[in-house]
C-alpha positions as CSV (number, residue, x, y, z in Angstrom):
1,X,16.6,20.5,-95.2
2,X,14.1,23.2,-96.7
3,X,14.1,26.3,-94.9
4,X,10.9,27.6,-95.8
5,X,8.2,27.8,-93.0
6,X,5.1,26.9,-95.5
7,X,2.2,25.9,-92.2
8,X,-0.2,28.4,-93.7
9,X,-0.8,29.5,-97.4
10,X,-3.8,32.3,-97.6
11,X,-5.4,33.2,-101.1
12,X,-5.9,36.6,-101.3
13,X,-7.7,38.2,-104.3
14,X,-5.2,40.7,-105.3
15,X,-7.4,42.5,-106.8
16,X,-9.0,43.3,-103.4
17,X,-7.4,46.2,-101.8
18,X,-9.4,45.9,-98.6
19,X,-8.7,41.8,-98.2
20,X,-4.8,42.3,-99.1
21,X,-4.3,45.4,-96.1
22,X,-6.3,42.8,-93.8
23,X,-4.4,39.8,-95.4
24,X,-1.5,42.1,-94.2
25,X,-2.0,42.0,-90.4
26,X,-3.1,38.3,-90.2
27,X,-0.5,35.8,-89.0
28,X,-0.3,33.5,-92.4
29,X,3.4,32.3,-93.8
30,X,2.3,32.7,-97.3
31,X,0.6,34.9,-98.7
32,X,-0.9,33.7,-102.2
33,X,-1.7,36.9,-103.8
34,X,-4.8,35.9,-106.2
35,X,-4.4,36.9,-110.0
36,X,-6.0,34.0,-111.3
37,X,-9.5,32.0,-110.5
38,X,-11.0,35.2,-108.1
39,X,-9.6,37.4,-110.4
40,X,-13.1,38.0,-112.4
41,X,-13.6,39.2,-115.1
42,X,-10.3,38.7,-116.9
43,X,-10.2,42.9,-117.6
44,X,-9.8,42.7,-113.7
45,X,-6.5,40.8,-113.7
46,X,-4.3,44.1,-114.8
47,X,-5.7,46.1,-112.3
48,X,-4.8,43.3,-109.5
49,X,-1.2,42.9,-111.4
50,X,-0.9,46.8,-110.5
51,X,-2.4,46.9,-106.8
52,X,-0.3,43.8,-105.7
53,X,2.9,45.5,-106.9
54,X,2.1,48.7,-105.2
55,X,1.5,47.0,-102.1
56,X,4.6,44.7,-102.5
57,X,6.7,47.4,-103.3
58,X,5.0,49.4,-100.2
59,X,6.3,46.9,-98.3
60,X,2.7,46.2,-96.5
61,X,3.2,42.5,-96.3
62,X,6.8,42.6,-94.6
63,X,6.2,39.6,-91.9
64,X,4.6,36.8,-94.7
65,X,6.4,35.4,-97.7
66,X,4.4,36.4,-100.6
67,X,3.6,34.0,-103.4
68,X,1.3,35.8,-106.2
69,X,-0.9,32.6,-107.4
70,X,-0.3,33.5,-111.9
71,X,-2.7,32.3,-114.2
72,X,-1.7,28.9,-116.4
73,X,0.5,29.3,-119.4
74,X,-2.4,28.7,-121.5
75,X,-4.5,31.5,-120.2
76,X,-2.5,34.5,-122.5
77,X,-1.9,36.3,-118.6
78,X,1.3,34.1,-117.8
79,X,4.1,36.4,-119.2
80,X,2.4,39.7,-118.2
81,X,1.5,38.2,-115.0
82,X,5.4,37.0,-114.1
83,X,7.0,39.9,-115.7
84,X,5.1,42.5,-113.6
85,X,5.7,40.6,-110.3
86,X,9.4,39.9,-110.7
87,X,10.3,42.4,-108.1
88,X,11.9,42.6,-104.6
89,X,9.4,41.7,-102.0
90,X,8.1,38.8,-104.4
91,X,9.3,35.6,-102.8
92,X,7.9,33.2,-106.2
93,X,5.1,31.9,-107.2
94,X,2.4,29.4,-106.8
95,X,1.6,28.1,-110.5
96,X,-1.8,26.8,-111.2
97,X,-2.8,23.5,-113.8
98,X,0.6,21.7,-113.2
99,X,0.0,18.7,-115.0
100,X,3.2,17.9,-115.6
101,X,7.3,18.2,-115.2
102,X,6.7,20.4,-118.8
103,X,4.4,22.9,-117.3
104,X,7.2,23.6,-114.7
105,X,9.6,23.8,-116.8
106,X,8.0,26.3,-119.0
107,X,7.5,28.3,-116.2
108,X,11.6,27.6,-115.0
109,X,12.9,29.1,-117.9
110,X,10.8,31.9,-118.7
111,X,11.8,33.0,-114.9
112,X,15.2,32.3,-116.1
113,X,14.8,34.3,-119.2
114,X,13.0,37.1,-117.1
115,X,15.9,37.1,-114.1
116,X,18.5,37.5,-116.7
117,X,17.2,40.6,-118.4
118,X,16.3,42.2,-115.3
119,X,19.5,41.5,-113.5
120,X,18.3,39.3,-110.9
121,X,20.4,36.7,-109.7
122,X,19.7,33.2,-111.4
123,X,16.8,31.1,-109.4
124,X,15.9,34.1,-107.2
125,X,11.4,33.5,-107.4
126,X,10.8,29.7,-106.2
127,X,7.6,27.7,-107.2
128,X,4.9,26.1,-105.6
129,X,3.3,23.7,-108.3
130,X,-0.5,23.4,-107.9
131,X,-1.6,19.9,-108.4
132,X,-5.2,19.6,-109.4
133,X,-6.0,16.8,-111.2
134,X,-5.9,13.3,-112.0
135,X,-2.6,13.2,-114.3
136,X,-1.3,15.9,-111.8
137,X,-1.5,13.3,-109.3
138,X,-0.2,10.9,-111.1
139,X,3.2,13.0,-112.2
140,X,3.8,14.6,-109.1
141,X,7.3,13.4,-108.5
142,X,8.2,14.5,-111.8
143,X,6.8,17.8,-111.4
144,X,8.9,18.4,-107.9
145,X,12.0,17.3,-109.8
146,X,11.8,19.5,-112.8
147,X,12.5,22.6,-111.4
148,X,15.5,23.3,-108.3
149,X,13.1,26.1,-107.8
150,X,10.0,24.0,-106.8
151,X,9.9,24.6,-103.2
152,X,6.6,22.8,-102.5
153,X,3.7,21.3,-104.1
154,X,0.1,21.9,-103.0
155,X,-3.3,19.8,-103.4
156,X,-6.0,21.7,-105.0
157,X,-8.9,19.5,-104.7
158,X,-12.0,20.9,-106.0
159,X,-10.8,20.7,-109.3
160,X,-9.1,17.5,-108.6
161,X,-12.2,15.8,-107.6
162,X,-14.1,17.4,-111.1
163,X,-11.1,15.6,-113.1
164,X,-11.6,12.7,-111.6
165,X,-15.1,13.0,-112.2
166,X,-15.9,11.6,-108.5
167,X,-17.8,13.1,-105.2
168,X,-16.4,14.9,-103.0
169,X,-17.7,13.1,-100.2
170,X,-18.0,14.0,-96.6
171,X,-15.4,11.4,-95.4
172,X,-13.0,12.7,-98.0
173,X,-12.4,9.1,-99.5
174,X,-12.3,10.6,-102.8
175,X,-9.4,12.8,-101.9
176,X,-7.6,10.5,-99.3
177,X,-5.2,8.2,-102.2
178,X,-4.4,11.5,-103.8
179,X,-3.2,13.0,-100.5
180,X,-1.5,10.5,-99.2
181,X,0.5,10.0,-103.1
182,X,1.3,13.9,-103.3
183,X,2.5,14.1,-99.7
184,X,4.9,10.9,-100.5
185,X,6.1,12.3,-103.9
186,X,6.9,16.0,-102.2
187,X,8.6,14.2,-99.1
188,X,10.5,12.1,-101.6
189,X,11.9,15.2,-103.8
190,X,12.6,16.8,-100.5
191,X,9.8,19.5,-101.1
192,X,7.2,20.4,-98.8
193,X,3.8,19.0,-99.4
194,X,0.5,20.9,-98.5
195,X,-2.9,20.1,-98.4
196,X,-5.6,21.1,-99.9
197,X,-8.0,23.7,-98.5
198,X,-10.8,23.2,-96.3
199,X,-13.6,24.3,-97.7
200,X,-15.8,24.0,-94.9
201,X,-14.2,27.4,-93.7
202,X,-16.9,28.1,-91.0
203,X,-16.7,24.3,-89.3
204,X,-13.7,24.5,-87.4
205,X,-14.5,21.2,-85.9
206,X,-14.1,19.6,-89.3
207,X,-11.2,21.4,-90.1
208,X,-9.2,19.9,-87.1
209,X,-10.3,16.2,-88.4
210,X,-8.7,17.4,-91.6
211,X,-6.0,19.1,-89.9
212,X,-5.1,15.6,-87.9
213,X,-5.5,13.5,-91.1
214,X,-2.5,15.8,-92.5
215,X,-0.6,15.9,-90.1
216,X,-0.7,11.8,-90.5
217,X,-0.1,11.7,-94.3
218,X,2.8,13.8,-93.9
219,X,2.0,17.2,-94.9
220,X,3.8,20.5,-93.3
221,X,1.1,23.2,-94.3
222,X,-2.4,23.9,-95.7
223,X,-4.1,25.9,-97.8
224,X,-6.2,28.4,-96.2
225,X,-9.2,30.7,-97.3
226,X,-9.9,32.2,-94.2
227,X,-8.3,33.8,-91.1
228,X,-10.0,32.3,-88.9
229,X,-8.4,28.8,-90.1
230,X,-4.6,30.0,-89.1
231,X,-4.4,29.2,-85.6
232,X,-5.8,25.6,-85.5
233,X,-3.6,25.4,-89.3
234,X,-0.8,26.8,-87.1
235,X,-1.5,24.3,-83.7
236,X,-1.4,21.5,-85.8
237,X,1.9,22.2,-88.5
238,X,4.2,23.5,-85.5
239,X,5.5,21.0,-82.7
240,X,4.5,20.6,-79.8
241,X,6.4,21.9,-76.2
242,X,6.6,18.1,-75.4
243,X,7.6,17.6,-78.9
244,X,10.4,20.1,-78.6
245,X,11.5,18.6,-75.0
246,X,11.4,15.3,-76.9
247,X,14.2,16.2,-79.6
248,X,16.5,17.9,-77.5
249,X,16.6,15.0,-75.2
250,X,17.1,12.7,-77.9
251,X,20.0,14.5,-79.4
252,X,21.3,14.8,-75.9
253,X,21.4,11.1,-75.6
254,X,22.2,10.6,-79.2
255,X,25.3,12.5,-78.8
256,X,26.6,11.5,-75.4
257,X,26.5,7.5,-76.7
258,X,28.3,8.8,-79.6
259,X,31.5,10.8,-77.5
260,X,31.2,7.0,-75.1
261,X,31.8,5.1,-78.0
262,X,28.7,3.8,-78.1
263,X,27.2,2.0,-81.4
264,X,23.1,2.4,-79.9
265,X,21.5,5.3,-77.9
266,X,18.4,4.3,-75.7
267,X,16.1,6.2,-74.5
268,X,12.8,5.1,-72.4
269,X,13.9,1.6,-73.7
270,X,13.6,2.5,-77.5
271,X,17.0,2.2,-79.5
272,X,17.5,5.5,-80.8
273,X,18.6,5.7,-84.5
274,X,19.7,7.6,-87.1
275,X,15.7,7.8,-88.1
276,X,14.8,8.9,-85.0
277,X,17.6,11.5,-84.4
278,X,17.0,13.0,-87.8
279,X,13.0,13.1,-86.9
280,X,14.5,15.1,-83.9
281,X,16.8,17.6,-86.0
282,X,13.8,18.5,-87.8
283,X,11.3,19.4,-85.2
284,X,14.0,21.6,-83.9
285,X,15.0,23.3,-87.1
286,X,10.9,23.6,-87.4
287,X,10.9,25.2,-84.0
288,X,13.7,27.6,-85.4
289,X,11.8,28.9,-87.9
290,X,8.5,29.2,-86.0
291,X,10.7,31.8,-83.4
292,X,12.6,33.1,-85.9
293,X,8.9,34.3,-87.5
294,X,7.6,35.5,-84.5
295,X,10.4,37.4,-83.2
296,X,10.9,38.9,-86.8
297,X,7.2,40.1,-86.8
298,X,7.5,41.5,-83.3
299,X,11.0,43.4,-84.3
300,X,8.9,44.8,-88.0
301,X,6.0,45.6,-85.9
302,X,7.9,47.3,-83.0
C-alpha cells in the first residue's frame, strides 16, 4: 500500500515569496513549488531555485510534503533545477512533459547520480510524472513502471487537450477517456493517480461535479490552483465517518468468520470478500494518514 497522503497538490510559483509564506499556512498535502511554466521569464527561474531552498531549508513549509514542479529535460534548467533542490525538506519532484517510461528514467538516474555524490541514501526524492499529452496518455503504465520512485502520476489537461488538438468542452468529454485510462494505469502500477486541475477556480459548484466524477474514476487527489479549492478537494478524497464505521465493521465480521472457521463473512446480506475487506483496509489506512496529518500539524503549530 502507498503511504503518501496525495488529496491535494497546490502549484505555487516559487518564485513568489508572498504566495509560498501563504502557500505555507494553507492546509494542502503537497506543495508543488513552481520552477517551471509560472516561472517567467526564464532569468526568473534562478532566483525561484534560490527562494524555494531558503524557505525549504527555513523549514516554513514543515506540515506539507513539498514537491518542486522542475522544468523538462529539454528545457537546459533540469540539472540546475534538481541539483539545487536535492536537500532535506525536499520530499521529490513533480516532472513535467513525461511522454514516456525514457523521460523518467532520465530523470531516475540523474537523481541517482546526484544522491550518490551528495551522500544521500539511494531513492531518497520520489516522482510524480506529469502526463500531458496524447502519447503520455497512451504510455502511462509504462511511465509508472519505470521508476520505483514514481509515487504518482497526475493529469495535466490543458496541454493535453492542445495535443490532442480537441475542445476543452464544458462536459469535459474531451478529457473523460484520458481520465478514466490514467487513473487505471496508476491503480494498476500501484501508484496514486490525480486529476487534473480545475480550472474553473472561482465555481466551486463545478468543481464538486469534477470532484464526484474523480472520485468515480478512481483518483485519490487533485491538482489545485487555489486555496479555496482544498476543503471541497479534501471532503471528497478523505472517507467519510460512515465510511470509516463501514470498514471497521467489515473487518470485525471479516475476522470473527475467520477465528469460527468460516469460509464467507456476511454482512447486511452481502458476502464479504477478500475485495471487499481489502476496500475496507484501505479506507482505514486512508483515515490513518488523514489524523496522522492533522495531529502532526497541530503538534508543529503548537
Amino acid at each position: 500500500m502507498n503511504n503518501y497522503l496525495l488529496r491535494s497538490l497546490m502549484f505555487v510559483p516559487g518564485h513568489n515569496e508572498r504566495l509560498l509564506a501563504s502557500a505555507a499556512k494553507s492546509d494542502a498535502d503537497v506543495l508543488l513549488l513552481d520552477l517551471e511554466d509560472s516561472v517567467q521569464p526564464p532569468s526568473n527561474k534562478a532566483i525561484a531555485r534560490e527562494i524555494i531552498k531558503k524557505f525549504v531549508m527555513d523549514n516554513v513549509f514543515k506540515n506539507q510534503l513539498v514537491f518542486p514542479r522542475v522544468n523538462d529535460r529539454e528545457s537546459g534548467f533540469l540539472l540546475q533545477d534538481i541539483y539545487s533542490l536535492t536537500i532535506p525538506g525536499v520530499h521529490g519532484f513533480m516532472y513535467p512533459k513525461s511522454m514516456k517510461g525514457e523521460d523518467v528514467y532520465f530523470v531516475d538516474k540523474l537523481l541517482d547520480t546526484i544522491e550518490y555524490e551528495k551522500g544521500i541514501s539511494q531513492g531518497k526524492f520520489k516522482l510524480i510524472p506529469l502526463i500531458e499529452t496524447t502519447a503520455a496518455v497512451l504510455n502511462a503504465q509504462e511511465i509508472c513502471k519505470t521508476s520505483k520512485r514514481v509515487i504518482a502520476i497526475a493529469f495535466g489537461c490543458e496541454d493535453f487537450v492542445s495535443d490532442l488538438e480537441g475542445i476543452h468542452d464544458n462536459d469535459g468529454l474531451s478529457i473523460l477517456n484520458p481520465r478514466a485510462l490514467i487513473a487505471m494505469a496508476a491503480r494498476a502500477s500501484d501508484v496514486i493517480p490525480i486529476d487534473t486541475v480545475h480550472i474553473k477556480v472561482h465555481d466551486l459548484e463545478d468543481l464538486e461535479r469534477n470532484l464526484m466524477l474523480a472520485r468515480t474514476l478512481g483518483f485519490e487527489g487533485m491538482l489545485v490552483l487555489h486555496p479555496k479549492e482544498l476543503p471541497l478537494v479534501h471532503k471528497y478524497f478523505s472517507p467519510s465517518d460512515e465510511e470509516v464505521k463501514s470498514a471497521l465493521e467489515m473487518l470485525r465480521i471479516a475476522e470473527e468468520a475467520k477465528k469460527e472457521g468460516k469460509g464467507v463473512a456476511v454482512k447486511d446480506g452481502r458476502f464479504i470478500g477478500p475485495p471487499m475487506v481489502n476496500a475496507a483496509q484501505k479506507i482505514l489506512q486512508r483515515f490513518n494518514l488523514i489524523n496522522d496529518k492533522n495531529n502532526n500539524r497541530k503538534s508543529n503549530n503548537d
